[in-house]
C-alpha positions as CSV (number, residue, x, y, z in Angstrom):
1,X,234.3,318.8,25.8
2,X,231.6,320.3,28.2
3,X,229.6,322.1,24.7
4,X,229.7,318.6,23.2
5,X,228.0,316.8,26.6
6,X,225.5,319.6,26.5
7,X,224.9,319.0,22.6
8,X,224.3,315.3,23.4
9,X,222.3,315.9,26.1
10,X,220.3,317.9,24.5
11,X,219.6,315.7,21.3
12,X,218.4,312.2,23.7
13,X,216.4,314.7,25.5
14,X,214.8,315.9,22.6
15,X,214.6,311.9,21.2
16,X,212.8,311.4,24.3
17,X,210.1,313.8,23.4
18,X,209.5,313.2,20.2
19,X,209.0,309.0,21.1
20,X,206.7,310.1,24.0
21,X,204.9,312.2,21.2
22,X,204.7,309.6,18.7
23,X,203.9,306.6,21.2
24,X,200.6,305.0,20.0
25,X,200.8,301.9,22.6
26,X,198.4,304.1,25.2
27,X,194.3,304.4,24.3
28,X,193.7,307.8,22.7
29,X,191.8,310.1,25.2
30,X,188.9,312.3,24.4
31,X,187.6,314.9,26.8
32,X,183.7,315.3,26.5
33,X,182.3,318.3,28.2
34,X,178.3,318.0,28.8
35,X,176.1,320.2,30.1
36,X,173.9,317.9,31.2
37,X,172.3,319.5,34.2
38,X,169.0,317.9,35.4
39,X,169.6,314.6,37.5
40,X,168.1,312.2,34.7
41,X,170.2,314.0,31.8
42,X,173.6,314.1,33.7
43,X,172.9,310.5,34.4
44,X,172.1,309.4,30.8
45,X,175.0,311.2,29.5
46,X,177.6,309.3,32.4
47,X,176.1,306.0,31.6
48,X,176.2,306.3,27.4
49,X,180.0,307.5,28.3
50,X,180.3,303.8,30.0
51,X,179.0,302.0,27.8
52,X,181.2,303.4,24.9
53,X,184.6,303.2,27.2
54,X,183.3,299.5,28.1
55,X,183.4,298.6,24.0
56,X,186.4,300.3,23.0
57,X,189.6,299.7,24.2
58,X,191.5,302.1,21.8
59,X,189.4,305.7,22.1
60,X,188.5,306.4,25.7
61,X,186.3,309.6,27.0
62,X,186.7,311.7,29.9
63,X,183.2,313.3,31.4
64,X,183.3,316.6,32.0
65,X,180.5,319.0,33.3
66,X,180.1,321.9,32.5
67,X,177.4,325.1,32.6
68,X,174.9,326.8,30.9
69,X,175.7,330.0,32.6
70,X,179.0,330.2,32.0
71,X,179.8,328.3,28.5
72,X,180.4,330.8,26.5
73,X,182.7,332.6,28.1
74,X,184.7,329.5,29.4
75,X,185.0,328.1,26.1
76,X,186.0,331.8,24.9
77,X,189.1,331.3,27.5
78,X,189.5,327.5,26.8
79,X,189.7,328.0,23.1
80,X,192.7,330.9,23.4
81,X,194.4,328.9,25.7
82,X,194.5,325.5,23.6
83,X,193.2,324.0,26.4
84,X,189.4,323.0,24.7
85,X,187.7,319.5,25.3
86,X,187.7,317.3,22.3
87,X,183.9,317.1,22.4
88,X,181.7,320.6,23.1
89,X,178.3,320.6,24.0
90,X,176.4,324.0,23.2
91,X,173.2,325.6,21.8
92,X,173.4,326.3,18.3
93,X,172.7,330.1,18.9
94,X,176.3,330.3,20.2
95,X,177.8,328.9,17.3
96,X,178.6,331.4,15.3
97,X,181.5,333.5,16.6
98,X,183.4,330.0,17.4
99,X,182.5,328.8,13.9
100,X,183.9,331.9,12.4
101,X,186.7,332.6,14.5
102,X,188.1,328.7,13.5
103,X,187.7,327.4,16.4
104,X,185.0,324.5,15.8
105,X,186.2,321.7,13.0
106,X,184.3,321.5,10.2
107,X,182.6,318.1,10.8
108,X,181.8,318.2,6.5
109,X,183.1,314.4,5.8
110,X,183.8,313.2,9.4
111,X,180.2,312.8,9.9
112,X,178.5,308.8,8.8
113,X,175.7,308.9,6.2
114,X,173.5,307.3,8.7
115,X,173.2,310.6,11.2
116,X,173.5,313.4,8.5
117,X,170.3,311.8,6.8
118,X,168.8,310.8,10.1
119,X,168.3,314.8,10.5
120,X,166.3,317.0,8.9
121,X,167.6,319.9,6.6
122,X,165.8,322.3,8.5
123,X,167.6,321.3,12.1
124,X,171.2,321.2,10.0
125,X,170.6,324.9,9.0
126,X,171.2,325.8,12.2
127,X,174.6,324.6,12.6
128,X,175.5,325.5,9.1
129,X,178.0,328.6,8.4
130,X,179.1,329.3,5.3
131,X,180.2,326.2,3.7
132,X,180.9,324.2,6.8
133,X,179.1,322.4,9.1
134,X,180.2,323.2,13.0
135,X,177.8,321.4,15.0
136,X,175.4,318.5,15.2
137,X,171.9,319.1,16.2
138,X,170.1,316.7,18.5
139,X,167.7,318.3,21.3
140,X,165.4,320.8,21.0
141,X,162.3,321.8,22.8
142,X,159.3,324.1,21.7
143,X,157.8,327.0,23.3
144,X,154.1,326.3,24.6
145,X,151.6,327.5,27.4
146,X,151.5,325.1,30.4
147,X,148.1,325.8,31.4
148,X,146.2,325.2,34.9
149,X,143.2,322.5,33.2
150,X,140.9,322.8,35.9
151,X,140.8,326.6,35.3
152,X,140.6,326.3,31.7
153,X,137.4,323.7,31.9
154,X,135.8,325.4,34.3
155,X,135.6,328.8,31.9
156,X,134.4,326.8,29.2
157,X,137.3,328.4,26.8
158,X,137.9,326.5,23.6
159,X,140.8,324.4,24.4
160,X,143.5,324.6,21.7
161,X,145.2,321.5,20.1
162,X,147.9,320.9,17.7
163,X,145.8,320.8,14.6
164,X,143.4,323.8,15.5
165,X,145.9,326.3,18.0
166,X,144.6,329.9,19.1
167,X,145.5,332.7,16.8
168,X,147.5,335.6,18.8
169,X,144.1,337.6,18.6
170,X,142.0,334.5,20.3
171,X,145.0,334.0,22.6
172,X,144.7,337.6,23.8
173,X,140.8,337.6,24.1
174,X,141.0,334.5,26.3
175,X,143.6,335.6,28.0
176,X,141.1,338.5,29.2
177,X,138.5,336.3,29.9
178,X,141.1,334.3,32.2
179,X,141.5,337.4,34.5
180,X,139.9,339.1,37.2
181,X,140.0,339.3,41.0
182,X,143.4,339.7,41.3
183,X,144.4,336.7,38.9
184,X,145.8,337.1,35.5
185,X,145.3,334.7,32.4
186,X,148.8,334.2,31.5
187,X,152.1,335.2,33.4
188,X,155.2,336.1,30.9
189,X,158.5,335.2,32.0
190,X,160.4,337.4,30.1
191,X,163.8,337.9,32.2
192,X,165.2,336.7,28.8
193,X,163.1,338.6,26.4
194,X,164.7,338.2,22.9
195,X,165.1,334.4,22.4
196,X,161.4,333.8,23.0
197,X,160.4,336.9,21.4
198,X,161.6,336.5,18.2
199,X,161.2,332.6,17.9
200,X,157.7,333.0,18.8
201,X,157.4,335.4,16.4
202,X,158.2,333.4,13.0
203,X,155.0,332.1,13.8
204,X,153.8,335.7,12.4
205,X,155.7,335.6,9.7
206,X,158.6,337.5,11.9
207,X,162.0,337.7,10.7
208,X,164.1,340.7,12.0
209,X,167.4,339.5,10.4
210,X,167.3,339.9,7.1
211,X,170.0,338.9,4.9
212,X,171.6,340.9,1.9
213,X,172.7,339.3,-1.8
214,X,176.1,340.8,-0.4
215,X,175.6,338.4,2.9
216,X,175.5,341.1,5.1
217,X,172.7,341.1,7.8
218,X,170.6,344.0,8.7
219,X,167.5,344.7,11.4
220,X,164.1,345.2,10.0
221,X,161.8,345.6,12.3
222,X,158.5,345.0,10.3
223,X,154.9,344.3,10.9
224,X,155.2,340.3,11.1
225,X,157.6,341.6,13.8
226,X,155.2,343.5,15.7
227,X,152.8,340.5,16.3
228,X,153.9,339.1,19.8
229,X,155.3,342.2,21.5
230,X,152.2,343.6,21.0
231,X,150.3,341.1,22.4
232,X,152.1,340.9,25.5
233,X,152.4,344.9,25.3
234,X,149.0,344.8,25.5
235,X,147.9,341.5,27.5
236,X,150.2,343.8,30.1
237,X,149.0,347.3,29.8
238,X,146.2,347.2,28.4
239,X,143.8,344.2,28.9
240,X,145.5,343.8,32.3
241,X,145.3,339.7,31.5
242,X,149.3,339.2,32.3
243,X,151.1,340.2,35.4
244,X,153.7,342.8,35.3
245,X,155.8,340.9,37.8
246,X,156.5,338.3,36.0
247,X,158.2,340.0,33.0
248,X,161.9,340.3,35.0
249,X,161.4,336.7,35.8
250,X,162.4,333.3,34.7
251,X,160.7,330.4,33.7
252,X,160.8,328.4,37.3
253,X,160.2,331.6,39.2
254,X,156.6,331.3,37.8
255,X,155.8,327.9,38.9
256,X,154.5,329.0,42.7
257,X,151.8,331.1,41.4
258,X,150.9,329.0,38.9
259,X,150.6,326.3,41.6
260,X,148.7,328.7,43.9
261,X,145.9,329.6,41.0
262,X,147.3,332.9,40.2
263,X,147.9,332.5,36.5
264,X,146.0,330.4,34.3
265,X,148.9,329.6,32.2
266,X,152.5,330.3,31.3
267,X,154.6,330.0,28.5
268,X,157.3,327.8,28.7
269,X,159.6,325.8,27.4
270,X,158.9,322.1,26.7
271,X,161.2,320.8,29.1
272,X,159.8,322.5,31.7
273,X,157.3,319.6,32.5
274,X,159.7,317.7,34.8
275,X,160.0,320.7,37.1
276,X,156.0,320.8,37.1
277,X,156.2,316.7,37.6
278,X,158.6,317.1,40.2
279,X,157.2,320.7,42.4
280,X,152.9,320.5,41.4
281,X,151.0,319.4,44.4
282,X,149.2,316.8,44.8
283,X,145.9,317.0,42.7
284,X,146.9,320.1,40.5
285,X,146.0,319.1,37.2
286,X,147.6,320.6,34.3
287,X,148.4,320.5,30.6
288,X,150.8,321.4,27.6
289,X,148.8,323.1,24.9
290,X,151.0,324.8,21.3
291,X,152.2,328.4,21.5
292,X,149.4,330.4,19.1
293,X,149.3,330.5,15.7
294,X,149.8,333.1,13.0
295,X,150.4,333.8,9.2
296,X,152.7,331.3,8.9
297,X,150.8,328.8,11.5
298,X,152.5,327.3,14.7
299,X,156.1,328.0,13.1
300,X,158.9,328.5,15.9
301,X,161.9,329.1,15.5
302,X,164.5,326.8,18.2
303,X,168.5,327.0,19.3
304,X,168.7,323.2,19.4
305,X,171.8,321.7,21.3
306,X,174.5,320.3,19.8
307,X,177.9,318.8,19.7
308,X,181.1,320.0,18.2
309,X,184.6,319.3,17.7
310,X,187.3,321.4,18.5
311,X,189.4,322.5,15.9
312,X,192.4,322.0,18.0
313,X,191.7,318.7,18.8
314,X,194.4,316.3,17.6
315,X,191.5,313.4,17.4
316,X,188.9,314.6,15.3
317,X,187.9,311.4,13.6
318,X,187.7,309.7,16.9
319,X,186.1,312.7,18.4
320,X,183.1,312.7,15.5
321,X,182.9,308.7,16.5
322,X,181.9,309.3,19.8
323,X,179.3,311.7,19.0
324,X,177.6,309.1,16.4
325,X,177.5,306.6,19.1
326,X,175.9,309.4,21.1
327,X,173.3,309.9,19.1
328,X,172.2,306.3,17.8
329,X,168.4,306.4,17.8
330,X,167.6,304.7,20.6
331,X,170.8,306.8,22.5
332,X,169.1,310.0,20.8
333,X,165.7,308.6,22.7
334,X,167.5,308.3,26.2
335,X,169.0,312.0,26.1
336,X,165.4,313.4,24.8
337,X,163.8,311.6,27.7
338,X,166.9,312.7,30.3
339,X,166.1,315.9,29.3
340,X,162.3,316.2,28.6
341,X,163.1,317.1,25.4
342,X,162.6,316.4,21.4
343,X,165.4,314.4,19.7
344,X,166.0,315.8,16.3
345,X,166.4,312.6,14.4
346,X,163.5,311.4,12.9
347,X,164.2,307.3,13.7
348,X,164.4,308.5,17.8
349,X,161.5,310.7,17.1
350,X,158.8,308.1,16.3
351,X,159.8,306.0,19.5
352,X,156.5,305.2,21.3
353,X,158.2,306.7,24.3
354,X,158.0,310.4,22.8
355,X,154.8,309.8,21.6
356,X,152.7,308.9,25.0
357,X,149.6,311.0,26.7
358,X,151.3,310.8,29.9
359,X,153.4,314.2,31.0
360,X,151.9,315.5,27.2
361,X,154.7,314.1,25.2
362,X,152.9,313.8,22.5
363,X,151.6,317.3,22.2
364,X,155.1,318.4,22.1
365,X,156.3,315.7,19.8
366,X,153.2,316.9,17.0
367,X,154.9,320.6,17.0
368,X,158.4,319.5,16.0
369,X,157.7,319.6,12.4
370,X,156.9,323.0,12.8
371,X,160.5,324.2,14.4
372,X,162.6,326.5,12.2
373,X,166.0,327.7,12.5
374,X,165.7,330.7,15.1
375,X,166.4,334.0,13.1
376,X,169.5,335.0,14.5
377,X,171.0,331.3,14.0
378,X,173.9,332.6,11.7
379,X,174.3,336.4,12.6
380,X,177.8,337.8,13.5
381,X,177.2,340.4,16.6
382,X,174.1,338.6,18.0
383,X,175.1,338.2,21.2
384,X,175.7,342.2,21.3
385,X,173.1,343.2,19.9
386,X,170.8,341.1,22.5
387,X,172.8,341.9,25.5
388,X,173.4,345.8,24.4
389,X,170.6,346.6,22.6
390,X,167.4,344.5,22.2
391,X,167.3,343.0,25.7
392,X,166.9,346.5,27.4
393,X,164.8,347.9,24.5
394,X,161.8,344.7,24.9
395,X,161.9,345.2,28.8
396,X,161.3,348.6,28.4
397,X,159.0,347.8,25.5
398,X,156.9,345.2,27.6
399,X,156.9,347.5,31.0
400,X,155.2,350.4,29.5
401,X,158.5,352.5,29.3
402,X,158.6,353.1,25.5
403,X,156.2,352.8,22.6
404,X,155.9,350.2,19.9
405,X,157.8,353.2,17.3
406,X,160.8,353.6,19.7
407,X,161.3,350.0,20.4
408,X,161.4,349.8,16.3
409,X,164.3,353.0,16.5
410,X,166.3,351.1,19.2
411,X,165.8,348.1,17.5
412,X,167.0,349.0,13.9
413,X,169.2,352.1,14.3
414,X,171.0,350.6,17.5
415,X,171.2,347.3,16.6
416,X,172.4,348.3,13.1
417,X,175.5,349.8,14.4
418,X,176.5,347.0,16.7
419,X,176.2,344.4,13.6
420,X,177.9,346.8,11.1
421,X,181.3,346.5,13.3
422,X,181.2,342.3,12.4
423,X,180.7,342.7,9.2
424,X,183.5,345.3,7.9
């Protein structure tokens, strides 16, 4: 009598789960982690989540923030632990071992007609592995040279513009030209050499990664390659034009001497303009002007940020819903300007907003026809290779440590080994 009371018991209890699983009378919940970080961006993102939860009753999103700093590694955890939000906001760069270990949905199909043709080809590319798409594209920001304006008039340098940039060679001279008396034309910020290397680079025809008919990637280090680490090799060693203690640091440590007159300019990226806006003082008068050109012209390549669906998310329809609210045009228009960014559709693009002399929006906004994929978009082992290898090879590269043929060596024969082991 007591087995059969325990049999029963057991079969409502089990009843009971399977109705709470199955009952549809409760709003479906999404979980949308952002990593919105800048005041206006976090604030855009909070409010576009309101609006959305205010007009439907049904589907309703949970904000979470997250971090830059330590996203890859959390969503590493997250993912293993079936504990991942419904909605992931990334870089494209860090796609790849998620999209490959089948842990982002294919969004193929979930996606409306309206945002897959709203973005270019070129900007899909970078969220594309193998047959699947695992990410859609919608910020991105070029690299350019914030540069001091009253320094540059004064010197009566040519002053470069979208349609007629510096070459590398011109970039260099001026940069020597820039410098003296303790000052320096340019300061590199180059705590995180490899990103802006190599992106920079496909303006020089640079590739690095190059891929097999077999689909297997290998480092060639060639001479569209050698383009910018020379120049800053140089600009460093050589023409004494760049500070050396700027290459360990990042973007914002910069800004006080480039404030204070000691560098005439700085490569940054795009988005940097609101920290200038927010830290210059009063009467500093700057300007954005393009990265240099090479053989293949103001090409560069960009991670752009995206948004993805987990693959463990029961919601996925819903999920993809969300993000095309998201990125409506004039939505797409309010992150960009949250984040002092470029939107990659092409109907938020042409908003007037983007497209102002104020802050130099419009210098940015004429170079994003000119972003490519960045050349490690869709490599297995990337994030070895730059961590293990070509990080510690272009510091030592760019400090005077090692010669152009060893940073080639470390490069190729190091870097080969590290991707073979992903693509066995």
């Amino acid at each position: 009598m007591r087995t059969r009371a325990l049999i029963v018991a057991a079969l409502l209890l089990l009843a009971g789960c399977t109705a709470d699983a199955g009952d549809d009378d409760g709003p479906v919940t999404l979980r949308f982690q952002s990593l919105a970080w800048q005041e206006e961006s976090v604030q855009a993102n909070k409010d576009l989540v309101k609006e959305w939860n205010a007009t439907h009753s049904a589907v309703k999103v949970e904000y979470v923030q997250g971090s830059w700093s330590s996203v890859h590694d959390q969503l590493l955890t997250s993912f293993e632990g079936g504990e991942a939000p419904d909605i992931i906001h990334d870089a494209s760069d860090d796609l790849a071992d998620f999209a490959y270990g089948g842990y982002l949905a294919d969004l193929t199909g979930l996606l409306p007609a309206r945002l897959t043709s709203d973005i270019p080809r070129r900007s899909w590319e970078t969220t594309t592995f193998g047959d699947g798409v695992y990410g859609v594209p919608f910020l991105q920001e070029p690299r350019v040279l914030v540069a001091n304006a009253t320094w540059l008039k004064r010197s009566g340098v040519r002053i470069p513009t979208p349609e007629h940039p510096w070459s590398w060679a011109e970039f260099r001279r001026i940069t020597e030209q820039l410098s003296g008396d303790g000052k320096y034309g340019v300061a590199w910020p180059l705590k995180e050499p490899v990103s802006a290397t190599l992106n920079l680079s496909l303006s020089a025809g640079g590739q690095l990664f190059h891929r097999g008919a077999d689909g297997k990637v290998t480092v060639r280090f060639e001479a569209g390659d050698e383009v910018v680490p020379r120049t800053v090799h140089d600009q460093v060693g050589t023409d004494r034009s760049a500070s050396p203690t700027t290459l360990g640091s990042g973007g914002s440590d910069t800004l006080p001497g480039f404030f204070g007159g000691r560098y005439a300019m700085v490569p940054l990226g795009f988005s940097y303009r609101q920290q200038i806006v927010q830290q210059a003082p009063e009467g500093f008068d700057w300007q954005v002007l393009p990265a240099p050109a090479g053989a293949d012209g103001l090409a560069q390549g960009v991670s752009p940020q995206t948004l993805s669906v987990a693959e463990d998310s029961p919601h996925k329809k819903e999920a993809a819903a969300f993000i095309d609210f998201l990125l409506r045009p004039k939505n797409m228009v309010r992150l960009a300007l949250g984040d002092w960014m470029l939107p990659t559709g092409t109907q938020a693009l042409a908003d007037p907003a983007l497209h102002t002399a104020k802050d130099d929006w419009a210098t940015g906004t004429a170079l994003a026809e000119h972003l490519r994929p960045a050349p490690a978009q869709s490599v297995r082992g990337y994030a070895e290779w730059k961590d293990k290898v070509a990080t510690p090879a272009f510091q030592e590269y760019y400090s005077g440590a090692i010669g152009l043929g060893d940073l080639r060596e470390r490069l190729e024969d190091d870097g080969n080994l590290v991707l073979a082991r992903y693509q066995r």
